[in-house]
N, C-alpha and C positions, 0 to 999 in steps of 0.2 A: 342935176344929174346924179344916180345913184354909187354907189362906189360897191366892188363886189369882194368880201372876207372870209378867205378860207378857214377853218377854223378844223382841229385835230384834238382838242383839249375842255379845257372847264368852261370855255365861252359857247359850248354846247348845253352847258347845266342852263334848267330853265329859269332858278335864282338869282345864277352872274348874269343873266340876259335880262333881268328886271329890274335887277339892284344897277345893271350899269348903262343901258340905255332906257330903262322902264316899258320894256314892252317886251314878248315874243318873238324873235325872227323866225321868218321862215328861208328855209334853201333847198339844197341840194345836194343828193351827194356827188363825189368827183374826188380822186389821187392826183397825189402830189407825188412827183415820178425825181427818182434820185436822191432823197433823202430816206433818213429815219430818223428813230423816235428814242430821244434818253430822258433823263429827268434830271429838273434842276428846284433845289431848297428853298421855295418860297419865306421871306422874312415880314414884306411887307405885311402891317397890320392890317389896312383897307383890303387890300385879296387874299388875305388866311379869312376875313368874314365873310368876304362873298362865295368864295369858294369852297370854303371848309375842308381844304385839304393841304398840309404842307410841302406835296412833293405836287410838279405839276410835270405836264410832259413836254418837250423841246425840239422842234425839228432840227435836226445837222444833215448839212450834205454826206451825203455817202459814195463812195468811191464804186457802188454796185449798181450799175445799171439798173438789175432787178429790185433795188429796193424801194420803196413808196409806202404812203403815210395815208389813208383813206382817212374823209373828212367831212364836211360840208360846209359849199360856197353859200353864205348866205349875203342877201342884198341889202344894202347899209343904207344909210344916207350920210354926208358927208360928216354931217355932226357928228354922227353916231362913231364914224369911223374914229373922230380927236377922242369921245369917250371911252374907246376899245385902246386908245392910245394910253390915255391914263391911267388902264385896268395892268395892262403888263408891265413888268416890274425891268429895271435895265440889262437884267439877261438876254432880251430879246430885243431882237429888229424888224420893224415891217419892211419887207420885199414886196415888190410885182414881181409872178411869176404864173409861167403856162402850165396847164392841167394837163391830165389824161383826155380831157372833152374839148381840147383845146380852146378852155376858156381862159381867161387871165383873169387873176384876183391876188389881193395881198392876203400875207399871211406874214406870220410870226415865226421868226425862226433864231438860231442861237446867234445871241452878236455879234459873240467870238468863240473860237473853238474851243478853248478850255471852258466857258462859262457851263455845260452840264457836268452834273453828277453821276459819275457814271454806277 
């Protein structure tokens, strides 16, 4: 059974998608309702090369209804999902959580609330 990943950040770039499960995904797009979007200091060596960029972005909850993170749910498979697990650094946590399309999918978001830079 396939597993479904929101994704708002560098696991859009089509290098972290080949360097880290070796293929292309395809998705969708769909909001992530109640959160936004900070940045936090990438160190890891393994995602400063896939990614090539040191700051990356972070979903936090938000206290504003109106606020949302547009993205795309893309379709995993289970494996793929422990290799997206490996890809994020311990800033982050994967959640189940409901869309705008009332789909459900995990996504990455901050661990803890101090962990972005604001």
């Amino acid at each position: 059974m396939n597993e479904y990943l929101f994704s708002y950040g560098t696991l859009q770039k089509d290098k972290v998608q080949l360097e880290t499960f070796g293929r292309l995904l395809q998705g969708s797009n769909d909001t992530l309702k109640g959160y936004k979007l900070s940045t936090v200091r990438i160190t890891d060596e393994d995602v400063l090369s896939k990614s090539e960029q040191e700051y990356h972005l972070i979903a936090i909850p938000s206290e504003q209804e109106t606020d949302a993170i547009d993205g795309i749910i893309f379709e995993i498979t289970p494996e793929e999902l422990l290799a997206a697990d490996g890809y994020e650094t311990d800033a982050y946590k994967r959640e189940k959580l409901t869309f705008r399309s009332g789909r459900t999918a995990w996504v990455y978001v901050a661990a803890s609330p101090a962990s972005p830079a604001h």
